[in-house]
DRENDRENTOR-751665 format. One record per residue: residue in three letters; y, z, x of N, C-alpha, C, CB in turn. Coordinates in steps of 0.2 Angstrom, whole numbers, plus 5000, padded with zeros to 4 digits. Atoms other than C-alpha are relative to their C-alpha. Glycine has a CB too. Layout:
<rs>
ALAYZXYZXYZXYZX ...
</rs>
This chain:
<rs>
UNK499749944997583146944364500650034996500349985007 UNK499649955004584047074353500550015005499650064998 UNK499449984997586047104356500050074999500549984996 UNK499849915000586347284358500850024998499750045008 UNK499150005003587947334351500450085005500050044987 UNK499649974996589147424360500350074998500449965002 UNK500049935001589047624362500949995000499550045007 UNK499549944997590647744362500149995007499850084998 UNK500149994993589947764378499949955005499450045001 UNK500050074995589847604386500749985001499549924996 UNK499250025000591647564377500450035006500450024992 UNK499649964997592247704387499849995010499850084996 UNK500350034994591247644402500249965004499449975000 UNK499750085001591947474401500850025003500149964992 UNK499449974998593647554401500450045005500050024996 UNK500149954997593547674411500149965010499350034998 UNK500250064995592947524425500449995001499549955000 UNK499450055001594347424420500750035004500049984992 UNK499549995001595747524419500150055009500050044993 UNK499950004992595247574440499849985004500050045003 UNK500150064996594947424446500849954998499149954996 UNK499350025000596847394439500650035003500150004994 UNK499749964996597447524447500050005008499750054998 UNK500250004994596747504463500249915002499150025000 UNK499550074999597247314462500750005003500149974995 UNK499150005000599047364460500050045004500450044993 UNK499749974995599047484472499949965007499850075000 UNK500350064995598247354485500649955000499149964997 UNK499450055003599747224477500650045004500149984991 UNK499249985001601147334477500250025010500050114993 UNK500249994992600647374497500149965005499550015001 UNK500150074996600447194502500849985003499849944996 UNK499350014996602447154505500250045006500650034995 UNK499749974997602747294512499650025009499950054996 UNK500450014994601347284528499950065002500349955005 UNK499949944998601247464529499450085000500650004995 UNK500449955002599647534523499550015005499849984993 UNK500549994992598647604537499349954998499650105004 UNK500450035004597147504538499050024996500049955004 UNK500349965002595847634534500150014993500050055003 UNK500050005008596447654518500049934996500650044998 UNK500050075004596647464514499250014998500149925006 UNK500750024999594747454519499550054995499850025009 UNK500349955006594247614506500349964994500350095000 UNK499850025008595247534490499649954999500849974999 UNK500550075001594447364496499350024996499849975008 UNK500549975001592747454495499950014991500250075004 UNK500050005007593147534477500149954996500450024999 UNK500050085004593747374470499349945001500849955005 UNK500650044998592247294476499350034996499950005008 UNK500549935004591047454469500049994994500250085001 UNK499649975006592147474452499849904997501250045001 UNK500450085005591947254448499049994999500349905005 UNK500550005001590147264453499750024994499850025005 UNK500049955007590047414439500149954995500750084999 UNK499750045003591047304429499549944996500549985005 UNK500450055003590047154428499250014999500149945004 UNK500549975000588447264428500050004993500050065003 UNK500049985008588947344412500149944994500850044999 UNK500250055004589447184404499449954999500449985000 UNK500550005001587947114407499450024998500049995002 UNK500549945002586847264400500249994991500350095003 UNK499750005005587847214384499849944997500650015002 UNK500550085000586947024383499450034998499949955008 
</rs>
């Protein structure tokens, strides 16, 4: 099985995944002290964070 080398477009894929699955973390974290965040919107970040790692480990496995 041939490696395939990693596009612009993947790098940026990767990135892209990453950098709002860190976002969405942190805003899920920064929230938790506070007990405040209705829970409709908990339940949409969750969602995303769950969508965005799925992507995540998609991609890097396309990358194998």
């Amino acid at each position: 099985m041939a490696i395939r080398p990693v596009t612009g477009r993947l790098q940026w894929k990767i990135f892209a995944t990453f950098a709002t699955v860190k976002a969405v973390a942190g805003t899920l974290l920064a929230f938790q002290p506070l007990g405040k965040m209705p829970p409709d919107v908990y339940m949409r970040l969750t969602e995303v964070l769950r969508l965005k790692l799925s992507l995540l480990l998609h991609s890097l496995s396309d990358t194998k």
